[in-house]
Backbone as a ProteinNet text record, in pm:
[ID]
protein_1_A
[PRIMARY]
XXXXXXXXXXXXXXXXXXXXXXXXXXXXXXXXXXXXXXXXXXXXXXXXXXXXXXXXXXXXXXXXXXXXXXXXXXXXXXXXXXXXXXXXXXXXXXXXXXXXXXXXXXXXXXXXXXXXXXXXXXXXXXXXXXXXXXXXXXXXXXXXXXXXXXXXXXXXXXXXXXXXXXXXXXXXXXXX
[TERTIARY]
-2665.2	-2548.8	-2439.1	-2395.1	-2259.1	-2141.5	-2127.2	-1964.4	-1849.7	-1787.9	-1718.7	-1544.4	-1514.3	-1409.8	-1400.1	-1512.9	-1497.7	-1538.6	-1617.4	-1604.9	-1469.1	-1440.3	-1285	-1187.5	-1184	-1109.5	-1133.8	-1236.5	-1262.7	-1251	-1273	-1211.9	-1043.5	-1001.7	-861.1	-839	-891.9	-808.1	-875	-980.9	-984.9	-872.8	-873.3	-713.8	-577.8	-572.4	-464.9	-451.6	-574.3	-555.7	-554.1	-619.3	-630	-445.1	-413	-258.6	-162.7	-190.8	-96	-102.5	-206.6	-291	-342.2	-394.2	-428.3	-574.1	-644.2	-802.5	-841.2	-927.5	-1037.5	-1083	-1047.9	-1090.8	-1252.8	-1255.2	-1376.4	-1448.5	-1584.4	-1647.1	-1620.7	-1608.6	-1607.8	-1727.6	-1663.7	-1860.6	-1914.5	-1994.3	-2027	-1971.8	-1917.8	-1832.5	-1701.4	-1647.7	-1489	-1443.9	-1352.8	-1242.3	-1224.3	-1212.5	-1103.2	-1004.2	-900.7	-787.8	-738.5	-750	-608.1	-734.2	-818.5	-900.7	-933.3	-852.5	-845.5	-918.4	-963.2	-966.4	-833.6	-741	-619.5	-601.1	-533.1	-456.6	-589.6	-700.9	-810.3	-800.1	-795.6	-795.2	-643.8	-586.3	-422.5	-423.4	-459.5	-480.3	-628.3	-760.1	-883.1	-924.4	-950.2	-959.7	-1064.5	-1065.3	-1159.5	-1287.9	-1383.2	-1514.3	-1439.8	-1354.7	-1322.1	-1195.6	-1075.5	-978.7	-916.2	-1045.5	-997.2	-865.4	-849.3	-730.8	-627	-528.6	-384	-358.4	-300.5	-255.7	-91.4	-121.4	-32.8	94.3	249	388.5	422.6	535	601.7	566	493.8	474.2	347.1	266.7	122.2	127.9	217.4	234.1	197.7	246.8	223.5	94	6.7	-171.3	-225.2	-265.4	-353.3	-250.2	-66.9	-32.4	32.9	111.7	180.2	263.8	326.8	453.6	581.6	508.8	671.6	645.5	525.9	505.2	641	687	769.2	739.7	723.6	670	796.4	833.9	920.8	1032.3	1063.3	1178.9	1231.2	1107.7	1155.9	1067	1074.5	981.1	954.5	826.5	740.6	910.2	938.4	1004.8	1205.9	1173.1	1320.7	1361.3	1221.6	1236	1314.6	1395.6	1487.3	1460.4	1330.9	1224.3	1168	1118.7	1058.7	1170	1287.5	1386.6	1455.5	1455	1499.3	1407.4	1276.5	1155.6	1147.8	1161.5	1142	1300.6	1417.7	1542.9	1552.8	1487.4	1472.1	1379.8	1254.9	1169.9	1156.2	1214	1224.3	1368.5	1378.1	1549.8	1534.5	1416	1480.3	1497.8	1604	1691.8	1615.8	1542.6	1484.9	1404.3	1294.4	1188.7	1217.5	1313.5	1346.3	1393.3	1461.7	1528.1	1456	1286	1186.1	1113.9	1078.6	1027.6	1066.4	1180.4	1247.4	1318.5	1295.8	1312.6	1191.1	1079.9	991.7	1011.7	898.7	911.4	751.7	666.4	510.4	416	254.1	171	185.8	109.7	116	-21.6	-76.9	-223.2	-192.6	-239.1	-285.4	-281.2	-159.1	-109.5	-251	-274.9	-408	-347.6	-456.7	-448.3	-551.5	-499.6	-584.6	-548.6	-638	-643.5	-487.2	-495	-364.4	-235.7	-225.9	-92.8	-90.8	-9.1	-2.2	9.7	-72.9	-63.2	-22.7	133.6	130.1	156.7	146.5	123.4	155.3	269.4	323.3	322.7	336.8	361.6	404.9	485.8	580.6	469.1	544.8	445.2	409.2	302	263	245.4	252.4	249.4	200.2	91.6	48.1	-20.4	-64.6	-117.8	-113	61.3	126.7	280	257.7	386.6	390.2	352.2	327.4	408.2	366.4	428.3	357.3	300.3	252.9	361.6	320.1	400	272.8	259.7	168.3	295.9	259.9	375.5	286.1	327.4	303.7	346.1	273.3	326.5	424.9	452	610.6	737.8	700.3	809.8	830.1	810	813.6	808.3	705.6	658.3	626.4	646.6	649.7	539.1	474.1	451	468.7	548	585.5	491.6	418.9	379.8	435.3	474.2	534.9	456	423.8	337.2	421.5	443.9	521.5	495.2	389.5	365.8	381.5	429.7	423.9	301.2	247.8	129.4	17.1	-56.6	-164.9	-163.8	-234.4	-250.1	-348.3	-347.2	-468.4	-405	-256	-169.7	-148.6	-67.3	-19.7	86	37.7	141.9	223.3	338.7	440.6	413.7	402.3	437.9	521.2	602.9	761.1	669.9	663.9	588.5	663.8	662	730.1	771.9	658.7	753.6	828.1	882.1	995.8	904.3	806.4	741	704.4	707.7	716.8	594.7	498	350.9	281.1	246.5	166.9	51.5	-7.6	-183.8	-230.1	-321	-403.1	-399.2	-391.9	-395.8	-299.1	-286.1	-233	-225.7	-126.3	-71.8	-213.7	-243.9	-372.1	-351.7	-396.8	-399.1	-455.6	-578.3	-633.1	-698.4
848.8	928	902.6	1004	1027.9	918.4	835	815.7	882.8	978.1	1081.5	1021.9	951.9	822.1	770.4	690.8	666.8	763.4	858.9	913.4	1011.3	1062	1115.2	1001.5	885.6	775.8	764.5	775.5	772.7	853.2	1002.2	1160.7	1141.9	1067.6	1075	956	837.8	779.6	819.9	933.3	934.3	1065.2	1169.1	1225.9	1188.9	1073.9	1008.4	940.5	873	834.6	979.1	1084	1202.4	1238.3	1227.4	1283.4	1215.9	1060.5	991	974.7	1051.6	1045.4	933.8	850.7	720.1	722.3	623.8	614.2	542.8	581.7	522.5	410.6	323.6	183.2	171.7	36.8	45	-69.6	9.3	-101.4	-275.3	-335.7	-473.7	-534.6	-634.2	-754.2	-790.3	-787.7	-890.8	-1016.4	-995.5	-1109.9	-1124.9	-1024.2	-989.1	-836	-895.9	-747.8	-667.1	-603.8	-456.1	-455.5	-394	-410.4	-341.6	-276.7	-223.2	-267.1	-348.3	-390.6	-543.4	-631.3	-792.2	-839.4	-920.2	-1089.9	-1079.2	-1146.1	-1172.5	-1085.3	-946.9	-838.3	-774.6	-762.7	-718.8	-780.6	-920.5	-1015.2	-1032.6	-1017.9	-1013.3	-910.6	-788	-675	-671.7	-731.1	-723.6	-705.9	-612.5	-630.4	-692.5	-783.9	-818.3	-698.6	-748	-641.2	-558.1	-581.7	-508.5	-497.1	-516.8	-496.4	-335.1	-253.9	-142.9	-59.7	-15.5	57.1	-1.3	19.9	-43.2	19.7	-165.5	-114.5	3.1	-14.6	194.4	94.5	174.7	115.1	268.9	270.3	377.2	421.8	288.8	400.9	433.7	380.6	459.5	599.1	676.3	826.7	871.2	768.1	814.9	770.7	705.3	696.1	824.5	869.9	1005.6	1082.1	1026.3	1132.7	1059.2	1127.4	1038.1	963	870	797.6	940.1	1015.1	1135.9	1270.8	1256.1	1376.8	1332.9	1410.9	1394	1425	1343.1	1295.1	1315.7	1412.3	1457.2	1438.4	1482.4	1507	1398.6	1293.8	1141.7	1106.3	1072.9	1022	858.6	822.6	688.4	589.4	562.5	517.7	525.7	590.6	660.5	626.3	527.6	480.8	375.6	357.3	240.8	102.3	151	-16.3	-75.6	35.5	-18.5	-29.2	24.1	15.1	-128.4	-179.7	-315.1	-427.3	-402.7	-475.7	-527.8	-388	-374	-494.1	-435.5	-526.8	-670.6	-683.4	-861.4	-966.1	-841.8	-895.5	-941.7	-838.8	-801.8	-828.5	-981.3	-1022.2	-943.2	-886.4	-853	-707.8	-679.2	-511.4	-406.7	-449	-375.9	-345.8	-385.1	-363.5	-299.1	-284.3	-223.8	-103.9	-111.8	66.6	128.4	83.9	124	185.3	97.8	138.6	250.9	311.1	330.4	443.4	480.1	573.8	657.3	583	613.1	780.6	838.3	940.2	1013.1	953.5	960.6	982.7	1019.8	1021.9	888.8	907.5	838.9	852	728.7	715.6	787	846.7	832.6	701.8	746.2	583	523.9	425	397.8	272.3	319	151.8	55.2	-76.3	-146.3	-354	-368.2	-534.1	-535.5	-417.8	-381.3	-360.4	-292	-271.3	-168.7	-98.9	9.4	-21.9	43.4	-8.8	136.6	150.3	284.6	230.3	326.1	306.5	409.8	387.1	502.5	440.6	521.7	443.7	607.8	488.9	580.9	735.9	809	971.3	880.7	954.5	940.2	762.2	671.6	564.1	455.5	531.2	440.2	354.4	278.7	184.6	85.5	117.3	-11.9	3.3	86.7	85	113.2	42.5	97.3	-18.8	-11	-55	-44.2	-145.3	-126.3	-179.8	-137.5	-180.2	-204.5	-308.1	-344	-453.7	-318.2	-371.2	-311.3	-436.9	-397.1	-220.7	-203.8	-46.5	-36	-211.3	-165.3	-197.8	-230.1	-290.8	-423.6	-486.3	-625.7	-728.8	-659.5	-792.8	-728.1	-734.9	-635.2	-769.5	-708.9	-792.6	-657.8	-670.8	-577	-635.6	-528.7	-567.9	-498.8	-536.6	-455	-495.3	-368.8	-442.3	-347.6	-430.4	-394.7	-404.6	-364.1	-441.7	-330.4	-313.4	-220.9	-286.5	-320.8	-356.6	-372.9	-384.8	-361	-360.2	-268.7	-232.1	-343.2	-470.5	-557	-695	-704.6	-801.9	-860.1	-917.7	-960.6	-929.5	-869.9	-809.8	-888.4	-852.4	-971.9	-957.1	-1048.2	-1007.1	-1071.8	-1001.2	-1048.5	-1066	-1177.6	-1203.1	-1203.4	-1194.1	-1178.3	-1313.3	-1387.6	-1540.5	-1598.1	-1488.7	-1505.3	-1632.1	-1623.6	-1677.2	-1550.2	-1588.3	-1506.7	-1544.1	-1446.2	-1519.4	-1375.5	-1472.4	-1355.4	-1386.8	-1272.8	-1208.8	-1128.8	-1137.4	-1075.4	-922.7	-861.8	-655.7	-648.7	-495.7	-379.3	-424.8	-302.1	-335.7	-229.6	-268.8	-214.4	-29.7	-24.3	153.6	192.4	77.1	107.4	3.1
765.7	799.1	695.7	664.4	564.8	628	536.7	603.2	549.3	627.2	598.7	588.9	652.7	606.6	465.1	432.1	292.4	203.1	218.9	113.9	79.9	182.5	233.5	99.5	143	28.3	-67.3	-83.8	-235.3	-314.3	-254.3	-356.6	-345	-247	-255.2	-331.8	-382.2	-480.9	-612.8	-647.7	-750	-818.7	-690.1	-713.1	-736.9	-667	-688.5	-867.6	-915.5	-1043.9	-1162.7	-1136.3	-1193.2	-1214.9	-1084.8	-1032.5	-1154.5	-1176.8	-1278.3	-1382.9	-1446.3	-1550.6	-1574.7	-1520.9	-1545.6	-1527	-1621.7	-1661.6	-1525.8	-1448.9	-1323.3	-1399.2	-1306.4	-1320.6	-1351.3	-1418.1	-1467.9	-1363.3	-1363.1	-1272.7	-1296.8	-1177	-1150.3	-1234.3	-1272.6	-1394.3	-1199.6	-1209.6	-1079.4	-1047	-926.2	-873.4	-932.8	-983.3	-1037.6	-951.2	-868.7	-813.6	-854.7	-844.7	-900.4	-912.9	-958.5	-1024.2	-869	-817.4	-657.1	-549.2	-556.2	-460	-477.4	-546.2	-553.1	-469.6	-487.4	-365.7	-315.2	-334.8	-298.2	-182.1	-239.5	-214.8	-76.9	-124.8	-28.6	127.3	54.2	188.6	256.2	231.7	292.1	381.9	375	489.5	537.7	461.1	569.7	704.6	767.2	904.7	997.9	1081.7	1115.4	1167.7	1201	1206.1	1366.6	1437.4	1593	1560.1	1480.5	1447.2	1348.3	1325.3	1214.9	1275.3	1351.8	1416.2	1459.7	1400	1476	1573.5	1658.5	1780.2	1809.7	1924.8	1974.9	1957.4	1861.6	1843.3	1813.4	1780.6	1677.8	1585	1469.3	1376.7	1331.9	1458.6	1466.9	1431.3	1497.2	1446.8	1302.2	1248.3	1071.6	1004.6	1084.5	980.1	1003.4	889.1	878.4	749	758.1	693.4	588.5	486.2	336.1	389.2	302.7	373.4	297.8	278.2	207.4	312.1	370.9	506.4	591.6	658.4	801.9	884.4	999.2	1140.1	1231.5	1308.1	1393.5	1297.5	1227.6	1114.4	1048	1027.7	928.6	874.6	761.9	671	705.9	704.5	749.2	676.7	538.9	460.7	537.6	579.2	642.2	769.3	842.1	978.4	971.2	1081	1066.5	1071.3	1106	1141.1	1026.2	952	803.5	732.5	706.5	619.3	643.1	769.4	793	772.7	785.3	775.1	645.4	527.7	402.8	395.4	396.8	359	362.5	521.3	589.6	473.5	398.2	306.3	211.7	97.9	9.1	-58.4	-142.6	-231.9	-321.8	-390.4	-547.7	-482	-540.1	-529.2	-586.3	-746	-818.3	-700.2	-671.2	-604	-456.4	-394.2	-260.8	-314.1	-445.4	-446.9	-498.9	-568	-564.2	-501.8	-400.4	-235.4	-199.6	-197.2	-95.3	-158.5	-348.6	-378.2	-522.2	-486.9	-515.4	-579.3	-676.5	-708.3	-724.5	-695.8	-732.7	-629	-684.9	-543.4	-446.6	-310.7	-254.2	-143	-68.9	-80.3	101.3	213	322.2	411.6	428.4	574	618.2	652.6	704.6	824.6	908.9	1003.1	953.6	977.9	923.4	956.3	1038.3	1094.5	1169.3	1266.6	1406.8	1319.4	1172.3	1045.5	1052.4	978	949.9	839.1	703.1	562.7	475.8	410	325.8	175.3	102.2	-35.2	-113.4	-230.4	-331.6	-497.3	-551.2	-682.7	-757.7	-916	-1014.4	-1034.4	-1052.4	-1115.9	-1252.1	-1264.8	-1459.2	-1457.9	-1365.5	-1422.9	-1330.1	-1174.9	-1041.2	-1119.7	-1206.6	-1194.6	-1270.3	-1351.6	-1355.6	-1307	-1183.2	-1112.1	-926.3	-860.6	-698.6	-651.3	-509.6	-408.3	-282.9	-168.6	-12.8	84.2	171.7	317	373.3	427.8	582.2	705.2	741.3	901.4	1014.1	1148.5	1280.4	1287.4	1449.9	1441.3	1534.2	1567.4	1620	1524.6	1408.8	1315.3	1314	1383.9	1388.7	1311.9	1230.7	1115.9	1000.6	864.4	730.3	656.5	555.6	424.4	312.1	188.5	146.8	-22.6	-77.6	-202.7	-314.3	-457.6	-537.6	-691.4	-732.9	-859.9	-996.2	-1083.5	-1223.8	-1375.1	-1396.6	-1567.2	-1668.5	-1711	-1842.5	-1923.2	-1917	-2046.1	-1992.3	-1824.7	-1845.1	-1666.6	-1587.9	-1452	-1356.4	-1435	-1363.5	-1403.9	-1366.6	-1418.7	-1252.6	-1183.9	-1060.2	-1001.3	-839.8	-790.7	-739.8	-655.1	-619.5	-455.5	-366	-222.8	-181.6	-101.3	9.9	153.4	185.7	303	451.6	563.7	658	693.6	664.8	687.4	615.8	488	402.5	246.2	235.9	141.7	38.9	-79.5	-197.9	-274.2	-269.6	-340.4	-464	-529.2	-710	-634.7	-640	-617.3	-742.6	-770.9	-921.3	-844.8	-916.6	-909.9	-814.6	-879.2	-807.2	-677.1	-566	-427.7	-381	-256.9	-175.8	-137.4	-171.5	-40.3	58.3	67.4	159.5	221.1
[MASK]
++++++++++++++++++++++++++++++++++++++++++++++++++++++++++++++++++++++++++++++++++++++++++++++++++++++++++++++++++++++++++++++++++++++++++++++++++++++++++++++++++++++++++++++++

């Protein structure tokens, strides 16, 4: 049987790299990550094998759609829960007025290990310029990722952790 889920993801992130003009990653050597699919970054949102769907909050409403779609007349980014989540998280300024004024594609909200996980990055430049949110879907708890390199898309992203710890992970921020 087709899995119509992933393959669904996978035409959408190869649109998404088409979208920024950016070259599709090149296959992994064996036993080396991917550059937006790390060890690190993979395992920070992994869901356990009974965990794939986040649990029912507020901003359950928004998996299935962009974080730039509007969901009863607000954008995922525009909720007052993530905007405080994101603030409480996130010291460096650069990186929140990033977030938060983004200009580029952006991946299909997903649930994922009871989160809600969204994902955007610069036009012309997702994959040495994005950004994730994985937060509860009542707002409660944020881990915010921000990745920046001008010189090469498989450099280390930064994460603002909810327990206020600040940690470098190898690649790009997750999308999915």
């Amino acid at each position: 049987m087709i899995d119509r889920i992933g393959l669904g993801a996978g035409i959408a992130a190869l649109l998404l790299l088409a979208a920024c003009d950016a070259e599709p990653p090149k296959p992994a050597a064996s036993g080396e990550p991917e550059a937006n699919a790390s060890a690190d970054n993979a395992a920070a949102i992994a869901a356990p094998d009974n965990a794939s769907a986040a649990a029912e909050g507020p901003l359950s409403k928004y998996v299935g759609k962009h974080p730039s779609d509007r969901v009863d007349g607000m954008r995922f980014l525009d909720e007052p829960m993530v905007r405080k989540a994101v603030a409480a998280n996130v010291s460096d300024a650069a990186a929140r007025k990033f977030v938060f004024g983004y200009d580029g594609p952006d991946a299909p909200i997903v649930a994922k290990a009871g989160r809600v996980l969204a994902w955007g990055c610069e036009r012309h430049n997702c994959g040495y310029h994005n950004w994730a949110i994985s937060i509860t879907p009542d707002g409660a708890s944020a881990d915010v990722c921000f990745y920046r390199n001008p010189d090469r898309p498989d450099g280390s992203s930064t994460w603002y952790l909810a327990d206020g710890k600040r940690e470098q992970r190898q690649g790009n921020c997750p999308s999915e």
